[in-house]
C-alpha positions as CSV (number, residue, x, y, z in Angstrom):
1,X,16.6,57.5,74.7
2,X,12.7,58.0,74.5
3,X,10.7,58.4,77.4
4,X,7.7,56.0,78.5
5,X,5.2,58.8,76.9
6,X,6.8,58.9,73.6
7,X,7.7,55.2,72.8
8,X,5.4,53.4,71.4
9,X,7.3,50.1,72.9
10,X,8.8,51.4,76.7
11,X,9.3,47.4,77.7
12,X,10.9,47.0,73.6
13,X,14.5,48.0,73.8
14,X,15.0,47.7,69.9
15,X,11.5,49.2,69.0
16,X,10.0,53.0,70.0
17,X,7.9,53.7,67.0
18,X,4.6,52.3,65.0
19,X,3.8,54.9,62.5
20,X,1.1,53.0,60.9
21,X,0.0,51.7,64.1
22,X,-0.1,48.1,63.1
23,X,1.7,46.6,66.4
24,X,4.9,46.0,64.9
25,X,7.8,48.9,65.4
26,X,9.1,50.7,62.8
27,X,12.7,49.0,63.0
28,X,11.4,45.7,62.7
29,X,8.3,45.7,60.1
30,X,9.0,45.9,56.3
31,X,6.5,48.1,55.7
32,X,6.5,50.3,58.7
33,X,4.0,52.9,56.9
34,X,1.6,50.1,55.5
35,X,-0.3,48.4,57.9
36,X,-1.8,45.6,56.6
37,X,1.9,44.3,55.8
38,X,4.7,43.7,58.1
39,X,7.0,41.4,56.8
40,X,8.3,40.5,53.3
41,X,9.8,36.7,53.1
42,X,11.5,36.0,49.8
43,X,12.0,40.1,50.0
44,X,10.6,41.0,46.8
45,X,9.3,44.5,47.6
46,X,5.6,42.6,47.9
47,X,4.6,41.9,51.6
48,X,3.5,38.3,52.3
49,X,0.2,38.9,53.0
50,X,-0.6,40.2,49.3
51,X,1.9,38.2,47.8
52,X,0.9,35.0,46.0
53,X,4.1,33.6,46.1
54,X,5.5,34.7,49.4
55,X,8.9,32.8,49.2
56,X,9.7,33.1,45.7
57,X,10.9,36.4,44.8
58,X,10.2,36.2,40.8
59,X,6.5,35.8,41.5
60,X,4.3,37.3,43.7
61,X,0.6,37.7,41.8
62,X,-1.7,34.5,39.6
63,X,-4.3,36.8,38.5
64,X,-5.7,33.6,37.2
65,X,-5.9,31.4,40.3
66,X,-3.7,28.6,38.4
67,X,-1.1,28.6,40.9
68,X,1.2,29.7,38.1
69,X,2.9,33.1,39.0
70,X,1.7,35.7,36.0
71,X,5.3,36.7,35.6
72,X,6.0,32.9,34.4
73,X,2.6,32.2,33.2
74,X,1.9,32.6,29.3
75,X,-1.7,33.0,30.0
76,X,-1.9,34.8,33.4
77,X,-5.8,35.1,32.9
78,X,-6.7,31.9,31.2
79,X,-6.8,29.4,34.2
80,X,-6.8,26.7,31.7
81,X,-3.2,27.4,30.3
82,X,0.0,27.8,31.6
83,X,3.2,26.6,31.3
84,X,4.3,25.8,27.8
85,X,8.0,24.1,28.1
86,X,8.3,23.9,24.2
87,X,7.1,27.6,23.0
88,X,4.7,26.2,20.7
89,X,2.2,27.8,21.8
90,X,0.3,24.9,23.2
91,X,-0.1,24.8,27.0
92,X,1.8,21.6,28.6
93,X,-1.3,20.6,30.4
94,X,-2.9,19.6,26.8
95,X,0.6,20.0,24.7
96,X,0.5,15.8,23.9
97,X,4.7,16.8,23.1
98,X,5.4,19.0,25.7
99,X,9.1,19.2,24.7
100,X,8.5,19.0,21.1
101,X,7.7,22.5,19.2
102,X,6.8,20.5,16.0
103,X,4.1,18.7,18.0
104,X,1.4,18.9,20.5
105,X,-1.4,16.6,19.5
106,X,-1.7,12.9,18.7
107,X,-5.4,12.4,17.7
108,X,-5.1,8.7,17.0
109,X,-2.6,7.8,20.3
110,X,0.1,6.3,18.5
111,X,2.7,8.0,20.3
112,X,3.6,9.8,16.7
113,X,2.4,13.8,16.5
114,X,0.1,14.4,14.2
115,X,1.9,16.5,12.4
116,X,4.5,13.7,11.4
117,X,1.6,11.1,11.0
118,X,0.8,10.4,7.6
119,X,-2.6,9.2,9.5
120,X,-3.4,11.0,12.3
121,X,-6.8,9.2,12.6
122,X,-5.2,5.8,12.0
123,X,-3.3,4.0,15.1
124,X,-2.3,1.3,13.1
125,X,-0.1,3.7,11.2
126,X,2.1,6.8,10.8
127,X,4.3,6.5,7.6
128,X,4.1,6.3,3.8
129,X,7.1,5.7,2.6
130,X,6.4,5.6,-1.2
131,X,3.5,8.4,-0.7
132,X,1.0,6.2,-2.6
133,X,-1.7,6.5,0.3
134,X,-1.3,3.4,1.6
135,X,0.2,2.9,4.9
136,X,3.8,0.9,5.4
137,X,2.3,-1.3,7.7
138,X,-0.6,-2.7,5.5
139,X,1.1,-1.8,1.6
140,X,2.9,-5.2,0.7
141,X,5.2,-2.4,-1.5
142,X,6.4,0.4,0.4
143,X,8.5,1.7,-1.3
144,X,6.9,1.2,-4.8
145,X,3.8,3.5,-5.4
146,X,2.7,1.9,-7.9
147,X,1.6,-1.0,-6.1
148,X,0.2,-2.2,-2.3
149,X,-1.0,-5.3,-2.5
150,X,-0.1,-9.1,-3.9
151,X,-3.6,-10.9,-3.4
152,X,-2.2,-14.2,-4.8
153,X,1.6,-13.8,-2.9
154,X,3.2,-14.3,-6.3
155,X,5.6,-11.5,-5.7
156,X,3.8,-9.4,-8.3
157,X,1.6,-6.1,-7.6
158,X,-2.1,-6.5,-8.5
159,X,-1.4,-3.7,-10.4
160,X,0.9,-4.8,-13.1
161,X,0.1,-9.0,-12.1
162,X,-2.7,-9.7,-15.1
163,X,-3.2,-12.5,-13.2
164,X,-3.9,-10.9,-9.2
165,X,-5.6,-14.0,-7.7
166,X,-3.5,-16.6,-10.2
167,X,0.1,-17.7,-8.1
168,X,1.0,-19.5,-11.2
169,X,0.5,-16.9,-13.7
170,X,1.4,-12.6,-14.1
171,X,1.8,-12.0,-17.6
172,X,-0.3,-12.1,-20.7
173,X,1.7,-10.8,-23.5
174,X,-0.6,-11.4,-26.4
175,X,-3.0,-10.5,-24.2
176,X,-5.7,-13.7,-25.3
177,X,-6.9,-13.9,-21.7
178,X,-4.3,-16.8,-21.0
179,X,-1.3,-16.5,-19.2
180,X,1.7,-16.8,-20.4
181,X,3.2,-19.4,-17.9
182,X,0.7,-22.1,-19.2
183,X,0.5,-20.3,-22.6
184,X,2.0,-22.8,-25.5
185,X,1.8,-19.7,-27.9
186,X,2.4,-17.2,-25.8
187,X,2.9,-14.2,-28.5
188,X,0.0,-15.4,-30.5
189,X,-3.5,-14.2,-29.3
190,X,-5.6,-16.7,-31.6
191,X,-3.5,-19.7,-29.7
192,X,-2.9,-20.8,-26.5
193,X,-2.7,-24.7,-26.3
194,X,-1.0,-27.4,-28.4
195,X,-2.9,-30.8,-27.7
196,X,-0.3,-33.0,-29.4
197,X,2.3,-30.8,-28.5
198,X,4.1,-30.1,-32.4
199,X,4.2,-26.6,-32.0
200,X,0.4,-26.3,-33.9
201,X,-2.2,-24.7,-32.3
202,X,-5.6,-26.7,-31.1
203,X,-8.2,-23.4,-32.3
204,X,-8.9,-22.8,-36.0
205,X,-10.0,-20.2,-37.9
206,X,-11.3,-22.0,-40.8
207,X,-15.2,-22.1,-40.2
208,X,-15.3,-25.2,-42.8
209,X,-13.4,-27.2,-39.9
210,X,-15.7,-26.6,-37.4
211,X,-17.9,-29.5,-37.8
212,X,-14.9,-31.8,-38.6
213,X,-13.0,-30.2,-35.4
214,X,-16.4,-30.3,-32.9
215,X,-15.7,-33.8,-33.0
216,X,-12.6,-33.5,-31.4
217,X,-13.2,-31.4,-28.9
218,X,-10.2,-29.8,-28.9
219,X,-9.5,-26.3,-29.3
220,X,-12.1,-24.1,-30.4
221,X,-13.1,-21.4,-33.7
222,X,-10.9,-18.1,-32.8
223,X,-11.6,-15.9,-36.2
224,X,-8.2,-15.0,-37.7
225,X,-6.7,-17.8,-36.3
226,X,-3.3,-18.8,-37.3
227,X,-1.1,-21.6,-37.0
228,X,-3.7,-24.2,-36.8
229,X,-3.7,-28.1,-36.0
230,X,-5.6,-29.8,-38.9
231,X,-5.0,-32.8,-37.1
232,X,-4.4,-31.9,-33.4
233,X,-4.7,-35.3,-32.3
234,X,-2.1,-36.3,-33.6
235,X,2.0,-35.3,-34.0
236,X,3.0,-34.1,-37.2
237,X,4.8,-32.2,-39.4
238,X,3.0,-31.1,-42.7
239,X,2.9,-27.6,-43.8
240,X,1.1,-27.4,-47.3
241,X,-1.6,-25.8,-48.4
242,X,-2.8,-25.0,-44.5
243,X,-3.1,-28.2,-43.7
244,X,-0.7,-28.6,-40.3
245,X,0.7,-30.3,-38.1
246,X,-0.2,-33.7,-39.5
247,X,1.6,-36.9,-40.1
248,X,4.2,-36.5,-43.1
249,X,6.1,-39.8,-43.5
250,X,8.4,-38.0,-46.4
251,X,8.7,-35.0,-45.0
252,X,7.6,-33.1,-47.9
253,X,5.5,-30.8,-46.2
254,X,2.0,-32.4,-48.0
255,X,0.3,-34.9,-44.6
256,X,0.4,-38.3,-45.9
257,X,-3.3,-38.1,-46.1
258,X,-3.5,-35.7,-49.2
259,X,-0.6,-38.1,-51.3
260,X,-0.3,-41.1,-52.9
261,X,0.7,-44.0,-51.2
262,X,3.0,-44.2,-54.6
263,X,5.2,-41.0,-53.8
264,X,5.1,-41.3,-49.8
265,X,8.8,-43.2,-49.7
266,X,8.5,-44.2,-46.1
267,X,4.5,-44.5,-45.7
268,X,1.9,-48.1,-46.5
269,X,-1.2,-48.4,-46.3
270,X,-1.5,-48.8,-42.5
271,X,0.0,-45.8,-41.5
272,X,-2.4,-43.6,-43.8
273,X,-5.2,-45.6,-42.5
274,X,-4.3,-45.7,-38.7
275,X,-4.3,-41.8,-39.6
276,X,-8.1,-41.7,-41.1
277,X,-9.8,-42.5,-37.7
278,X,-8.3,-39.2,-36.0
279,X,-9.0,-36.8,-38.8
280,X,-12.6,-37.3,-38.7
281,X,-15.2,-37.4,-41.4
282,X,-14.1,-34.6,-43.6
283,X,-10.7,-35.8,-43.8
284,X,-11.8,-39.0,-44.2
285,X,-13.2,-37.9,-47.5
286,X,-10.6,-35.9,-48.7
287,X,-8.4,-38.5,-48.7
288,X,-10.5,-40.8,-50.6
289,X,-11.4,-38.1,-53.1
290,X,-7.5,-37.2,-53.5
291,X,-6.9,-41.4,-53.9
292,X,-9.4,-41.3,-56.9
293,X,-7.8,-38.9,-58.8
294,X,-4.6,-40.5,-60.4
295,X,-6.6,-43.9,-60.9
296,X,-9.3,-42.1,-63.4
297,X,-6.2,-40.5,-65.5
298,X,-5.2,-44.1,-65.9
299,X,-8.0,-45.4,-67.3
């Protein structure tokens, strides 16, 4: 229908005209009045020659040379962000949790987020569990704050163990420095040991004893010291007068040593002498000087 003159394609059956003179006819180019475009792939309105993304219709411009298409791209002119699968704000390429919005770093790579990580700049651990500062994996208590370590694996905190490097010992409840697992007195802090074992301590607080009780040694001067062995060498009973734990055949509380042989029912002279040895020089004299007393009224 167009004559050779007119028609911009006579051998072209389909085309006859190229308005913008670009060598492709009007029917067949996408742009027939543009021509530095013809054709227009993923049909997008943008011609593949200026679009970025020529077969994906929802993108056709990456203003920032990412290869991320602006329309998608959270940064379309930072080059070094762009996709951010979470919406934290963090890009994925440095977003250590991608697909976690209550994460993107990891300073320590642990594989916990730092903002979980009760120690983002220790690897070795990531929870508190009693919130004491110590970590779970190195607190021998985690779930008591109070305490993290057991240096002497007694079961007891240092903390509240009076004893921390003692297995054997944790309390000291008169608080004399000795525990009160080996303790014989252990509510008493002017006692601690019982030599003979009769329930009298081995430390004195009578100064006079101490050159009689040196001799011994035993025990030692505690000032204010109560309950004390006058004879810790020996088991006894006597009470009197401060004068315990020593032997008291009769049972009247006085030690054999301080009574006649006369009124002691089930003592002799052996027993108050095989006592002598073991009370030292001081008792020694006492019991003479006791001994001498009824004989002078007789004469």
């Amino acid at each position: 229908g167009y004559g050779d003159n007119t028609d911009a394609f006579p051998t072209n059956p389909n085309e006859w005209f190229d308005s913008d003179g670009d060598g492709v006819g009007d029917n067949s180019d996408a742009f027939p009045n543009d021509a530095t475009e013809t054709t227009d792939s993923d049909m997008d309105g943008i011609g593949d020659n200026s679009d970025a993304f020529p077969n994906n219709p929802n993108e056709w411009a990456d203003s920032d040379g990412d290869g991320i298409g602006d329309n998608s791209d959270l940064y379309p002119y930072d080059p070094t962000k762009g996709a951010d699968s979470d919406g934290d704000g963090t890009d994925d390429s440095v977003d250590a949790f991608p697909n976690d919005p209550t994460e993107d770093s990891d300073t320590d790579g642990d594989g916990v987020g730092d903002n979980s990580d009760a120690f983002p700049g220790d690897s070795s651990e990531d929870t508190d569990t009693d919130g004491d500062g110590v970590g779970d994996n190195s607190d021998e208590f985690p779930n008591d704050s109070n305490e993290q370590a057991d240096s002497d694996g007694d079961g007891t905190g240092d903390n509240s163990d009076a004893f921390p490097e003692d297995a054997s010992e944790q309390t000291d409840s008169d608080g004399d420095g000795h525990g009160d697992s080996s303790d014989a007195f252990p509510t008493i802090p002017t006692q601690w040991a019982d030599y003979d074992g009769d329930g009298y301590g081995d430390n004195w607080g009578n100064q006079s004893w101490t050159s009689m009780r040196e001799q011994y040694g035993i025990g030692q001067f505690v000032a204010g010291a109560i309950r004390s062995d006058y004879c810790p060498e020996n088991a006894g009973t006597s009470n009197s007068d401060g004068f315990f734990g020593c032997l008291d055949d009769d049972g009247d509380g006085i030690a054999n040593m301080f009574e006649d042989q006369s009124s002691n029912s089930t003592g002799d002279s052996d027993d108050e002498t095989s006592q002598l040895p073991s009370i030292g020089v001081f008792g020694t004299l006492a019991a003479i000087g006791l001994a001498l007393v009824p004989r002078r009224k007789q004469e």
